[in-house]
C-alpha positions in Angstrom: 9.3 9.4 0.4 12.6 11.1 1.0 12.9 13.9 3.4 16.2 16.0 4.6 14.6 16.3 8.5 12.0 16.4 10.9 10.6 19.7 9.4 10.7 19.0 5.4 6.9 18.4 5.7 5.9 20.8 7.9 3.0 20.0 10.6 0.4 18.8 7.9 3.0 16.8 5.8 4.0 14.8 8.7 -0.1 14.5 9.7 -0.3 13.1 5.9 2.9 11.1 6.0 2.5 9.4 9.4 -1.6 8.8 8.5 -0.9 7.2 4.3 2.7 6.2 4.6 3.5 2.5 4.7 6.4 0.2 4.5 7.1 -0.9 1.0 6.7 -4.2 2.4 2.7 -3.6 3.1 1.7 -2.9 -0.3 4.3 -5.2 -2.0 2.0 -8.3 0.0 -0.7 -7.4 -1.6 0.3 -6.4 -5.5 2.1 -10.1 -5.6 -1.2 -12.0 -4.5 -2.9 -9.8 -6.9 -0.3 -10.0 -9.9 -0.1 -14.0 -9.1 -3.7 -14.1 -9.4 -3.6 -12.1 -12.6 -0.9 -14.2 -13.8 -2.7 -17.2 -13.5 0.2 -18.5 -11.0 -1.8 -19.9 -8.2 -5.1 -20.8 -8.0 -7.7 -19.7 -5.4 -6.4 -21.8 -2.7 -2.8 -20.9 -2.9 -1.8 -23.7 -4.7 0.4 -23.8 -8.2 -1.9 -23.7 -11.4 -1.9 -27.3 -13.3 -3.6 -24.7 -16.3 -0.4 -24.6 -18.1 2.7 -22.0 -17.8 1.9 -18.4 -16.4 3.3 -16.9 -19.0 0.8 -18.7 -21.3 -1.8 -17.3 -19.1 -0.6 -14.1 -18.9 0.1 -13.9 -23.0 -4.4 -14.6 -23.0 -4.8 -11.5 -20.2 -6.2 -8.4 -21.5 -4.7 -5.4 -18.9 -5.9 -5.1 -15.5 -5.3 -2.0 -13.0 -3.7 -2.1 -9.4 -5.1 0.0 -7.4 -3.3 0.5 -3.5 -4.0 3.7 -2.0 -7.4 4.1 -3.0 -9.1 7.0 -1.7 -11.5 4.6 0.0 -8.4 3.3 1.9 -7.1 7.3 2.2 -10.4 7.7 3.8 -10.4 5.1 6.3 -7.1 5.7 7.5 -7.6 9.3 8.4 -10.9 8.9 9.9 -9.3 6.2 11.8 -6.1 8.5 12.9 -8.7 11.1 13.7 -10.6 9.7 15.9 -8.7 6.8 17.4 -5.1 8.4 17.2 -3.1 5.4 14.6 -0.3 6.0 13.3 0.6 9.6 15.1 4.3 9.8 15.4 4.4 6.9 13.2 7.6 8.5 10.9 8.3 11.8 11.8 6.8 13.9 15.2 4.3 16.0 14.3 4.3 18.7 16.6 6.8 21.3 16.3 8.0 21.6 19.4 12.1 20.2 20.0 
C-alpha cells in the first residue's frame, strides 16, 4: 500500500492498515509452501520429490486457489486488535493528534 503521509488514510484507514497490513515477506512464506506443495516440489516432510520433475507434476495439476487474507483471518485479526491492542501503531499512528 502506498501512501503520501501520516493522514492519507484517515483515522479508520490507519485502524484497517495497522490491523490487515503485513510485510510482503509474511504472506510470501506461506504462498511458496503452498505453491511447492501444489507443484509437487517437496513432499510432506520438506524433502525434494523422487516423483519425477515439478514441472511434470505441475503439467498433471488441474488449478488450485490461494487464498491469504481470508476474511476468517480479517476476522481474527481485528477481534484480536480490539480486544488485546496488536498491531496499533503498527505503520502509521492512528490518532490524529501531532
Amino acid at each position: 500500500m502506498i501512501s503520501s503521509g501520516r493522514f492519507a488514510f484517515g483515522k479508520q484507514g490507519r485502524f484497517f492498515v495497522n490491523t490487515l497490513a503485513e510485510p510482503p515477506e509474511v504472506p510470501a512464506v506461506n504462498l511458496v509452501a503452498k505453491i511447492r506443495g501444489f507443484v509437487g516440489e517437496v513432499d510432506s516432510s520438506g524433502n525434494p520429490s523422487s516423483t519425477g520433475s515439478p514441472l511434470d507434476s505441475f503439467l498433471k495439476k488441474e488449478s488450485m486457489t490461494f487464498e491469504v487474507l481470508t476474511p476468517r483471518v480479517a476476522l481474527t485479526k481485528i477481534l484480536r486488535r480490539l480486544v488485546l491492542g496488536e498491531g496499533k501503531d503498527r505503520y502509521y499512528p492512528e490518532s490524529d493528534e501531532s
